[in-house]
Steps between C-alpha positions, in 0.01 A plus 500: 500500500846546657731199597849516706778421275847404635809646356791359587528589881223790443145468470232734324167546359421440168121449253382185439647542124832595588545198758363294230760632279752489722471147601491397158845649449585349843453171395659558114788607678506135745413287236862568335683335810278175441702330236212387288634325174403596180639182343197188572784230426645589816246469712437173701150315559354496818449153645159440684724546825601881362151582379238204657143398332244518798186289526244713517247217653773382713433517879885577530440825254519759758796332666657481163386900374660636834888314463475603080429900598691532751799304322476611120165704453401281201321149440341311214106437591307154411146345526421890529094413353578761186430237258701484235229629200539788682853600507524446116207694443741785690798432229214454171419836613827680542615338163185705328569791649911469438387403108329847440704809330686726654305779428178336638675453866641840490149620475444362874883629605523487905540895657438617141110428403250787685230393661685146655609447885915530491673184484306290277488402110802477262819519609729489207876304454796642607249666779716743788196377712363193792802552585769785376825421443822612273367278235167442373308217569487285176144378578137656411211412679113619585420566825121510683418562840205530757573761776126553743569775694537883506608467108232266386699291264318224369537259212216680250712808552850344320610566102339173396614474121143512276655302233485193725134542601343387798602144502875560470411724819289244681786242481777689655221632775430099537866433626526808673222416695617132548902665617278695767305244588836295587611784684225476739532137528887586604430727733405282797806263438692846502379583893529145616862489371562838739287328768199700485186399452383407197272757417719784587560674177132489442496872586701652338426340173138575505550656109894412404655660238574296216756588162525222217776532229510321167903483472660459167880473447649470195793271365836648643781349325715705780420742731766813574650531807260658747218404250203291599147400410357652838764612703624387860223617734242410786162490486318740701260232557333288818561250220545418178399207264647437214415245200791474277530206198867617422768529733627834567456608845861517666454513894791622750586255831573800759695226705713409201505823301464257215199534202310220360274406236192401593358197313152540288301174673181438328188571741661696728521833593840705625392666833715803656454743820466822402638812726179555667500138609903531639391856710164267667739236556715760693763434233512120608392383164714570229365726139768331268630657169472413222479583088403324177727406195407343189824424300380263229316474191145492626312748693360438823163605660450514874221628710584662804136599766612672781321494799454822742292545834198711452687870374386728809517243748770597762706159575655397791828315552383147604479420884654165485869686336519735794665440785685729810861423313306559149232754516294627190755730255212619320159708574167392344533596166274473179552388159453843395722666744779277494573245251263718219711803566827352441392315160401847413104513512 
């Protein structure tokens, strides 16, 4: 596959890998001018009017989702119906996993184990990877996913550590499935927020694609300048969710080209629009960046699930953001040919 690159005021042709490559180093290159702090003390809280917690059984939740995207790209979710058994059965089992030797993850090393899709499994500290920058990020993690499709991805398919038997397994496929199963349930309030019928995503996330990470980040007594646990990036997401019981997560206000902190509320989840999510919204709703610190003397776990339409599905930009003055900036694209090929799969 061949995609249309532009170069400054010239455009050209380039593989699938290359563009993937390229972008990458695109968006290295941006994230300098961003002014993301290294240094946690000097970084503000949000307030709940920066970054708001949405009802999720509130009538006014739509209402409310709409102003927070299209404002700051980020909002704290409650009386979500993940219960909370659940979400600590996520962190019990990404403290296991985090609590085995080095040279039993290494065995399941992401891009480096034969006979594994790319992108999943063990991706070490100090990692040049998810996303690249100058500096590595000072985080490791393990990463699943479940991509139905032309490159039949599914869960029984990903480096599943053997020293942690099937129960260690079942538990982190038990919140997976409970993440997805939120999804779903967000996907109506999603369309009724752009004014579309409820049921309009239904289509094109017939079989979404799903990835899970078990985050770890160690105790940073200070980072370096330019240094961070993940990096300033977006997600290439429709939308991510994010369980965190540490703060960390540092979120830019494009309006105020100021960062903030973002709390760690018990029973919530942190919600952000992803890029594939900003190009169906005909860029009306904002993908926000962001990156994770952990200066302290404890580490902190979070669990990002990121939430993609169906892989080969070809999306359209959303009726209801069009309009004569406005019309759509972007052809119906894929996963797989558009937000897949610039993260580089």
């Amino acid at each position: 596959m061949f995609l249309r690159m532009s170069v400054g005021a010239s455009r050209r042709w380039v593989s699938a890998s290359a563009y993937g490559l390229e972008k990458e180093d695109a968006l290295r290159k941006e994230a300098l001018s961003w002014k993301a702090s290294s240094n946690q003390d000097e970084i503000l809280l949000a307030t709940d009017e920066e970054v708001p917690v949405l009802d999720f059984m509130s009538a006014d939740y739509p209402e409310a989702l709409r102003k927070a995207n299209t404002e700051i790209g980020f909002h704290l979710l409650k009386n979500h119906g993940v219960s909370d058994s659940i979400m600590e059965k996520g962190f019990k089992a990404s403290e296991v996993y985090h609590a085995l030797p080095l040279d039993v993850k290494m065995k399941y090393e992401m891009d480096h184990t034969p006979g594994y899709p790319g992108g999943v499994g063990y991706l070490p500290n100090n990692n040049f990877k998810l996303p690249r920058r100058v500096k590595g990020n000072l985080t490791e993690t393990f990463i699943i996913k479940r991509e139905e499709g032309p490159r039949d991805i599914t869960f029984d398919k990903m480096p599943w550590p053997e020293v942690l038997g099937e129960e260690w397994k079942n538990d982190v496929l038990e919140y997976t499935k409970a993440l997805e199963d939120l999804a779903m349930r967000m996907l109506p309030k999603y369309a009724e927020a752009l004014k579309m019928e409820p049921s309009y995503f239904n289509k094109s996330f017939e079989s979404p694609l799903v990835r899970l990470r078990l985050a770890y980040y160690p105790p940073v007594e200070q980072y370096e300048e330019l240094q961070y646990g993940v990096g300033p990036h977006v997600d290439t997401t429709f939308f991510t969710i994010l369980a965190q019981r540490e703060p960390g997560l540092v979120v830019n206000n494009e309006k105020e080209n100021t960062w903030r902190r973002v709390a760690a509320k018990p029973g919530t989840f942190v919600i952000n629009t992803g890029e594939i999510l900003r190009n169906l919204t005909n860029d009306t709703w904002l993908s926000t960046r962001h990156y994770a610190l952990n200066a302290g003397s404890t580490p902190r776990y979070s669990i990002p699930f990121f939430f993609c339409p169906t892989s080969d599905y070809p999306c359209e930009v959303i009726p209801s953001t069009i309009t004569p003055e406005r019309p759509a900036k972007y052809p119906p694209t894929s996963y797989l040919d558009g937000q897949g090929v610039a993260q580089g799969e």
